[in-house]
C-alpha positions in Angstrom: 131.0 -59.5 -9.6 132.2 -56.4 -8.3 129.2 -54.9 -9.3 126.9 -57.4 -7.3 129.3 -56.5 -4.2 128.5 -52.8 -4.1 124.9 -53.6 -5.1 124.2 -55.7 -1.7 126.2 -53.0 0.3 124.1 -50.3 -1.0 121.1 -52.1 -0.4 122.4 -53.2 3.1 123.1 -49.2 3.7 119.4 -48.7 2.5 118.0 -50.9 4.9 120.3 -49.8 8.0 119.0 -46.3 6.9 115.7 -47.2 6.8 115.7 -48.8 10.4 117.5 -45.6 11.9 114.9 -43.5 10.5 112.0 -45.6 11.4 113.7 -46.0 15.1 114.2 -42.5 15.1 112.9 -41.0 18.4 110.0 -38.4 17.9 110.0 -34.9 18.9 107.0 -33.7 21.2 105.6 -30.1 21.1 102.4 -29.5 23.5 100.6 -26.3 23.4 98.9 -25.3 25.8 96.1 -22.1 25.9 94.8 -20.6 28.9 91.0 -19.9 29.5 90.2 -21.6 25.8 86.8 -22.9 25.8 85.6 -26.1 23.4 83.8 -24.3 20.9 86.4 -21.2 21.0 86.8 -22.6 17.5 85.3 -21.8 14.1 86.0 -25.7 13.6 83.5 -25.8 16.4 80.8 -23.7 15.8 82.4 -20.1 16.3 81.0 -17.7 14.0 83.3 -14.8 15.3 86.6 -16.7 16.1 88.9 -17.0 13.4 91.4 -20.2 14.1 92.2 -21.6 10.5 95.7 -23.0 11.9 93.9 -25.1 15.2 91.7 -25.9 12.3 93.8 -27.6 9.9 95.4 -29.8 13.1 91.6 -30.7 13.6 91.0 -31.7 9.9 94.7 -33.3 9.6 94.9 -35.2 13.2 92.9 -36.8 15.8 90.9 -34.5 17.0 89.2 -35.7 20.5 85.3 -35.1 21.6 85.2 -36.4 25.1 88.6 -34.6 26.3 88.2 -33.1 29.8 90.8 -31.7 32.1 91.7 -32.3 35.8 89.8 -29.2 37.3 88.3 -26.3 36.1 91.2 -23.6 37.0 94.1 -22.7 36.4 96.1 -24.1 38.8 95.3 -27.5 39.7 94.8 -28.0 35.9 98.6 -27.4 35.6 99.5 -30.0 38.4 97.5 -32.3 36.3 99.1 -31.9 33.1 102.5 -32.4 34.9 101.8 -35.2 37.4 99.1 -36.8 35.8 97.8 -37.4 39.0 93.8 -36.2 39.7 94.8 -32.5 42.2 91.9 -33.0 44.5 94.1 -36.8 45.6 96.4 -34.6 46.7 94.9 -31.5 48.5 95.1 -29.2 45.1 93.7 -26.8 45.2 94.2 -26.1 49.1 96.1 -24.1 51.4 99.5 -25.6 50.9 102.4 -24.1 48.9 101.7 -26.3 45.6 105.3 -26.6 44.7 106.3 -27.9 47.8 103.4 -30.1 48.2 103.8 -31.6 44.1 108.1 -32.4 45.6 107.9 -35.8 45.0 106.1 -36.1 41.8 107.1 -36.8 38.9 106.6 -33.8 36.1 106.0 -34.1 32.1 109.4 -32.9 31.6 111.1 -35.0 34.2 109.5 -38.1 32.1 111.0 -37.0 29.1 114.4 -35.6 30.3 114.8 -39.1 32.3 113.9 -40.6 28.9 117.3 -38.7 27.4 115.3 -35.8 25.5 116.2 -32.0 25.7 113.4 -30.3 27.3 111.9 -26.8 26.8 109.0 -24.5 29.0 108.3 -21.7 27.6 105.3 -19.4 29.4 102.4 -20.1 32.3 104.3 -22.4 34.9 101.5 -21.1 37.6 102.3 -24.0 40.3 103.6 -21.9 43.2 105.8 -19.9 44.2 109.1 -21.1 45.5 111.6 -20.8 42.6 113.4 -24.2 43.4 110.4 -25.8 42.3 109.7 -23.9 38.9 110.2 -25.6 35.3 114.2 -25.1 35.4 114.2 -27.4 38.6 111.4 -29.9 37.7 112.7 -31.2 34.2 112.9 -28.8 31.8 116.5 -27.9 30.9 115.3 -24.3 29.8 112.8 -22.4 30.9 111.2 -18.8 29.5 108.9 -16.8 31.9 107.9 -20.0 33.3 107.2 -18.7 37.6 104.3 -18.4 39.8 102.7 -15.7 38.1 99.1 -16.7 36.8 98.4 -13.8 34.3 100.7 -10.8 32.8 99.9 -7.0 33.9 99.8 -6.3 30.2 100.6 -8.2 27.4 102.6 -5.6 25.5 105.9 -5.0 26.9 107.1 -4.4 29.6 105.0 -7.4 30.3 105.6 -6.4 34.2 104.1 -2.7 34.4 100.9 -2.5 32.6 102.1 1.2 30.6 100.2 3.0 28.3 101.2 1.5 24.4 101.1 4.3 22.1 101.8 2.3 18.7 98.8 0.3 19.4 96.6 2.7 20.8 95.5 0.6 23.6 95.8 1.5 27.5 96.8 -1.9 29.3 94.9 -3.1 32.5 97.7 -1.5 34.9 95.1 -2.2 37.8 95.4 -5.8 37.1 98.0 -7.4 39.7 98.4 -10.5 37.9 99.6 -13.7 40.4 103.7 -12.9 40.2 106.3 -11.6 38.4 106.9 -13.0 34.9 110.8 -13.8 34.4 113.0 -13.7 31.6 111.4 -11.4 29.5 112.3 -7.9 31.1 114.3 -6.7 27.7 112.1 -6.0 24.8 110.7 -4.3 22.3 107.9 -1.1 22.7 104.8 -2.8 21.3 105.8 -6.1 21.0 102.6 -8.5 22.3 103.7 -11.3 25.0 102.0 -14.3 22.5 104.3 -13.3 19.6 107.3 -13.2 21.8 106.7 -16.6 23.4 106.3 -18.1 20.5 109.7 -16.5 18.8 111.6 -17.6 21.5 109.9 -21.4 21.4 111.3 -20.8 17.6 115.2 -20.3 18.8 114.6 -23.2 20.7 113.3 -25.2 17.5 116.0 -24.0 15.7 118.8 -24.8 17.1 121.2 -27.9 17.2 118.9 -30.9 18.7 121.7 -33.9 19.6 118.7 -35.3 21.5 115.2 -35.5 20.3 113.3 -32.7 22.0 110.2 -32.3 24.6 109.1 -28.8 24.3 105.9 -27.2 25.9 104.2 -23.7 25.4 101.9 -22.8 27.9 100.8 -19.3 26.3 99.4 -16.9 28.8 96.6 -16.1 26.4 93.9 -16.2 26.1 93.8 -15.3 30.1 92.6 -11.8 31.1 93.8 -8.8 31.2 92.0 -8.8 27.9 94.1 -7.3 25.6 95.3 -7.5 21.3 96.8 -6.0 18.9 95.1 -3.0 17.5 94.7 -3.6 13.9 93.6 -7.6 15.3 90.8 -5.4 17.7 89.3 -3.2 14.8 89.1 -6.4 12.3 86.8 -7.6 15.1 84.9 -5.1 15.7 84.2 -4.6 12.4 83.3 -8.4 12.0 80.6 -7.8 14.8 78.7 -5.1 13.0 77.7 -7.6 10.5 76.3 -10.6 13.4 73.3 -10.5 15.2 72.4 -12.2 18.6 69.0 -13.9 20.1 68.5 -13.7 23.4 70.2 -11.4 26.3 74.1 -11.5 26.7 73.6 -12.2 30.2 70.8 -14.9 31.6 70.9 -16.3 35.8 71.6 -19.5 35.6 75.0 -21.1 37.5 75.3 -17.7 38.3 75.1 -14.8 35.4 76.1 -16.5 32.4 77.2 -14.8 28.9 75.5 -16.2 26.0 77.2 -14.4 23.2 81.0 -14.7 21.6 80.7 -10.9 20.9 84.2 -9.7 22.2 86.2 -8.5 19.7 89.3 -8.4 21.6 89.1 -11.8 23.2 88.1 -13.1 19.1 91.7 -10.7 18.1 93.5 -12.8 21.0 92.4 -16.0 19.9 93.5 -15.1 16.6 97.2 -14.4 18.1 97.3 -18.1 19.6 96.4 -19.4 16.5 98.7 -17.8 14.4 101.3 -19.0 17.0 100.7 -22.4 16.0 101.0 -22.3 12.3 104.0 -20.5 12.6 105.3 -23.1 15.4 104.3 -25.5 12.2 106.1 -23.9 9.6 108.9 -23.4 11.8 109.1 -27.4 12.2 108.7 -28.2 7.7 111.1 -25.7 7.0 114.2 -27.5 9.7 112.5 -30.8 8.4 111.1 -32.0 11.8 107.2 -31.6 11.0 107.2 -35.6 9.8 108.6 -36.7 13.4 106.8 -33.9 15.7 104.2 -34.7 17.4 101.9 -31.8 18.3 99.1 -31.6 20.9 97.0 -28.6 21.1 94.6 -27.9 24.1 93.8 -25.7 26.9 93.5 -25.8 30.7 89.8 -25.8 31.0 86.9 -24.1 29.7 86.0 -20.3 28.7 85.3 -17.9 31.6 81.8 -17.2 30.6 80.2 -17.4 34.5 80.5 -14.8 37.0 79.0 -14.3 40.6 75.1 -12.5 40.0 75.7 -9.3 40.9 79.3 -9.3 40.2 80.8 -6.9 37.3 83.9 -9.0 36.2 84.2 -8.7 32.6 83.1 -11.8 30.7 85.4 -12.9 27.3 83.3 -15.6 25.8 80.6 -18.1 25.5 80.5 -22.1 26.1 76.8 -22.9 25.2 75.5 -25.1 23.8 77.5 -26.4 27.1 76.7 -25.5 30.1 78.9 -22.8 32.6 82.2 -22.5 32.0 85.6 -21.3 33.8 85.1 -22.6 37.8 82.2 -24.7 36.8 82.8 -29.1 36.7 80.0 -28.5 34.3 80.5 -29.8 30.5 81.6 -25.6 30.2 83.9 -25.9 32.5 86.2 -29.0 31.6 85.1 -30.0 28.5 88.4 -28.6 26.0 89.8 -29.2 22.9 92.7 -32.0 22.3 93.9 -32.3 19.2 96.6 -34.6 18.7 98.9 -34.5 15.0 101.8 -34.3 13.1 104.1 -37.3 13.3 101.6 -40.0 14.4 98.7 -38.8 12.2 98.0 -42.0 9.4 94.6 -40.9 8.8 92.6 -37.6 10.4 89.2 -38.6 12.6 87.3 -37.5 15.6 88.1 -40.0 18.5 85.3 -40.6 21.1 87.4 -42.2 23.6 86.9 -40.2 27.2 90.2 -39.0 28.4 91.6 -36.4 30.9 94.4 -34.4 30.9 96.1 -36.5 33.5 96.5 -39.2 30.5 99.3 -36.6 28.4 102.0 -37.9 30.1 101.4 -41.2 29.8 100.0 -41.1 26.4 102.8 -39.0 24.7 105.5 -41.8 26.6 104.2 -44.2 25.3 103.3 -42.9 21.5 106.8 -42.2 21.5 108.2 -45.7 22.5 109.9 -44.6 25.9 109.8 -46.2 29.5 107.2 -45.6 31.8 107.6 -43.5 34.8 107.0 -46.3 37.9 104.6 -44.1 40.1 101.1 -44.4 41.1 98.9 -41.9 38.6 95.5 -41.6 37.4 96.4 -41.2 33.9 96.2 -44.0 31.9 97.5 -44.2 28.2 95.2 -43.8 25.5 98.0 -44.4 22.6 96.7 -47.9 21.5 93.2 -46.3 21.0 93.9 -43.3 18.9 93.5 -45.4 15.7 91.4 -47.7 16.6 87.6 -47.4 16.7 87.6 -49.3 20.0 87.5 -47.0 23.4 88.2 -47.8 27.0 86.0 -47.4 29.9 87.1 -44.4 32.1 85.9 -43.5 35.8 87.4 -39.8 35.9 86.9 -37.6 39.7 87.1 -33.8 40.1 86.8 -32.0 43.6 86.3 -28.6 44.2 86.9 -27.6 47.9 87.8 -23.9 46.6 84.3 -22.4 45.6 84.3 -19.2 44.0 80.9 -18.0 44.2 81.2 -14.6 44.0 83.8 -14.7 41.5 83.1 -17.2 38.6 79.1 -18.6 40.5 80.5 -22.3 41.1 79.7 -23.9 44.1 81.5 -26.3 46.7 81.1 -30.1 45.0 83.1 -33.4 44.0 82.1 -35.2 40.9 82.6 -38.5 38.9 81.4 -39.4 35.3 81.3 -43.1 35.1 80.4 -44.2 31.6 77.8 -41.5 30.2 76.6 -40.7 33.9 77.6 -37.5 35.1 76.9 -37.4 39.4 77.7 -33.7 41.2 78.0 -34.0 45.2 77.3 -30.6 46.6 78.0 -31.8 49.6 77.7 -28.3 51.8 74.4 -28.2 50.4 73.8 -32.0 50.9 72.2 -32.1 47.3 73.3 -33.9 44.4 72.8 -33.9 40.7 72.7 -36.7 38.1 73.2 -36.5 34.4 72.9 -39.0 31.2 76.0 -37.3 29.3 74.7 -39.7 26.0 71.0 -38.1 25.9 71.7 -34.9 27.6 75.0 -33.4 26.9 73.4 -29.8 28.2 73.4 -31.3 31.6 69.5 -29.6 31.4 67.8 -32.4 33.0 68.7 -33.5 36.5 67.6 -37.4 36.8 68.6 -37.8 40.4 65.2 -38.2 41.9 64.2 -41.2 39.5 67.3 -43.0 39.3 68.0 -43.6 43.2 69.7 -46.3 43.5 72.4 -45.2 40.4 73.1 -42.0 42.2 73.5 -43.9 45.6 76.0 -45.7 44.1 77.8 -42.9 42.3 77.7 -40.9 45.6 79.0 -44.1 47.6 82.3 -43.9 45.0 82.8 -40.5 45.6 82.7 -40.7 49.4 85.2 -43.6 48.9 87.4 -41.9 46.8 87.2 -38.2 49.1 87.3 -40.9 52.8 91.0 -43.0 50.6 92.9 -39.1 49.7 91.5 -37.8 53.1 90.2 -34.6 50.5 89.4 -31.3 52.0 86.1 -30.0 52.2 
């Protein structure tokens, strides 16, 4: 009898233990890269990028074709990711101080710290520059080097200076201004490269006592210019490029001067840093036992800077063809990214082709994670109950770009929606519009505007609804 007692406790225990764990809130790293274009991965085509960590997320996760961000910079990226709201709704980019004018949004972090998780930002805050509005303000309980500043003088410390780095034989960029100071990280080490040191101090974070499940988010400055790597990283590359040969010239006029070549071996050595960054953030998470209830989302801001103003000397780091333009552009180059989404909710690896945005993390990752909704009014939608299934939703997605930089990336002044596979661009200074099939002509090569009217009228209509409802700038 006595035996049959302790027999039904312990199998009472086992079930209570069971529940706790499989109620057990999950932990949420996002990782984001800055200037990483889609095929900026050997998993997508690269011959001369090296990325076996993003890789093995691809092959192990669910690994998204028809991800897009908000906008094709920096910037109003950013405010995407963190209000999940479309920028150009609310005057981004544009004249106003974009902390002040995001006040009354709600932010990624402020979702999850309202939802009772600990919440961590380590890197590229970029979204203005009054400090009450930084991460440490705007829901994230710690914050490392997250400010206004957009890029790093040098990415060898001191991050701040741009000084000559004797151990790795490389003279940082110490013309490059940068966007603002980066914070937090002022004591280091000679030599030590800004990637590595982000990501050791998103490991402290990992490592330490969690009573709370945790948010945590590393915006990496990389792969952003100045362009700069480690040395031994640099010469690897180099030699790698002896051995590859290139059709075509590196430079064509089209969308401005486009590069046509991945041939820089310090832009391939910096990729490699980011990627190694994540499989360390990985092993981090198996060896403290949290890998099983992580969920991990790897992605960038926007495309490759590939484009540049004709005429313009800029130094180019990569290529985004077959897609077209890149970094500035609301072409496929420009906005089309990676988005990989594993760990914890990964049953079975696949390539979803559900359309989504950026503005959908918040709401996605709320949701995946069985937490309460935010109650304001977002683009973003939720694309959790479609990850697994072969089923997709129907997305209408807007980008406006009052903030041409033709001399700087070749982009021109235009507002655009993709509605099902059609693609329509209003360059509305030029009064001249564009019209592309996405599901026969990815390479946006063939403008059907002329022969297909009455679609593009409509299309146009929308967007001169949507531009007349947010008041947008021009």
């Amino acid at each position: 009898m006595l035996a049959k007692i302790k027999f039904f406790i312990l199998l009472i225990l086992t079930i209570a233990l069971t529940q706790s764990c499989s109620q057990k809130k999950k932990n949420v790293i996002l990782f984001l890269v800055d200037d990483f274009g889609y095929h900026d991965l050997s998993s997508k085509g690269s011959n001369l990028y090296e990325t076996p960590n993003i890789d093995k997320l691809v092959a192990q996760g669910i690994d998204f074709s028809n991800a897009y961000v908000s906008h094709p910079r920096c910037l109003p990226s950013r405010y995407g990711i963190q209000t999940s709201k479309f920028p150009g709704r609310s005057g981004i980019p544009g004249q106003a101080e974009v902390g002040v004018n995001m006040k009354n949004d709600i932010t990624l972090g402020e979702a999850f710290q309202g939802n009772g998780y600990e919440t961590f930002f380590a890197g590229k805050w970029h979204l203005g520059k009054v400090e009450k509005y930084w991460p440490q303000h705007r829901g994230y309980d710690i914050n490392i080097a997250g400010g206004s500043a957009g890029a790093p003088k040098s990415y060898f410390w001191p991050y701040n200076k741009g000084t000559w780095v004797e151990d790795n034989g490389l003279k940082s960029n110490n013309k490059h201004k940068g966007h603002g100071y980066i914070l937090g990280l002022e004591e280091g080490e000679k030599g030590e490269y800004l990637t590595d040191r982000l990501t050791d101090e998103t490991i402290k974070f990992i490592n330490k006592k969690h009573d709370k499940p945790f948010f945590a988010m590393l915006a990496h400055y990389g792969v952003h210019t100045p362009l700069e790597a480690k040395k031994e990283l640099v010469e690897k590359y180099e030699n790698k490029l002896k051995s590859m040969s290139f059709e075509g010239p590196e430079i064509i006029i089209k969308d401005g001067e486009t590069k046509q070549h991945q041939d820089v071996a310090v832009y391939a050595a910096m990729i490699e840093s980011v990627d190694e960054s994540l499989g360390r953030l990985i092993s981090a998470l198996k060896k403290k036992g949290l890998y099983e209830n992580t969920i991990i989302v790897f992605t960038s801001d926007h495309g490759g800077l590939s484009n540049r103003g004709v005429g313009n000397k800029r130094v180019l780091a990569t290529s985004n063809l077959p897609l077209r333009a890149g970094k500035g552009h609301i072409y496929e180059g420009g906005i089309k990214v990676p988005f990989i989404i594993g760990g914890a909710i990964t049953s079975k690896s696949h390539t979803s082709s559900q359309v989504t945005c950026n503005v959908d993390i918040r709401p996605t990752l709320i949701e995946l994670c069985g937490l309460k909704q935010p109650k304001d009014d977002i683009d973003g939608i939720s694309i959790a109950p479609y990850i697994y299934e072969d089923e997709t939703i129907d997305r209408t997605l807007m980008w406006h770009s009052p903030r041409a930089r033709g001399t700087s990336t070749g982009d021109d002044f235009c507002t655009v929606i993709r509605e099902g596979d059609y693609k329509l661009f209003d360059f509305y200074k030029r009064g001249e519009v564009e019209l592309y099939d996405l599901s026969k002509d990815p390479y946006e090569s063939n403008n059907i505007a002329a022969e297909n009217k009455e679609l593009a009228s409509k299309l146009k209509g929308k967007i001169d609804n949507w531009r007349t409802k947010y008041n947008t700038v021009k």
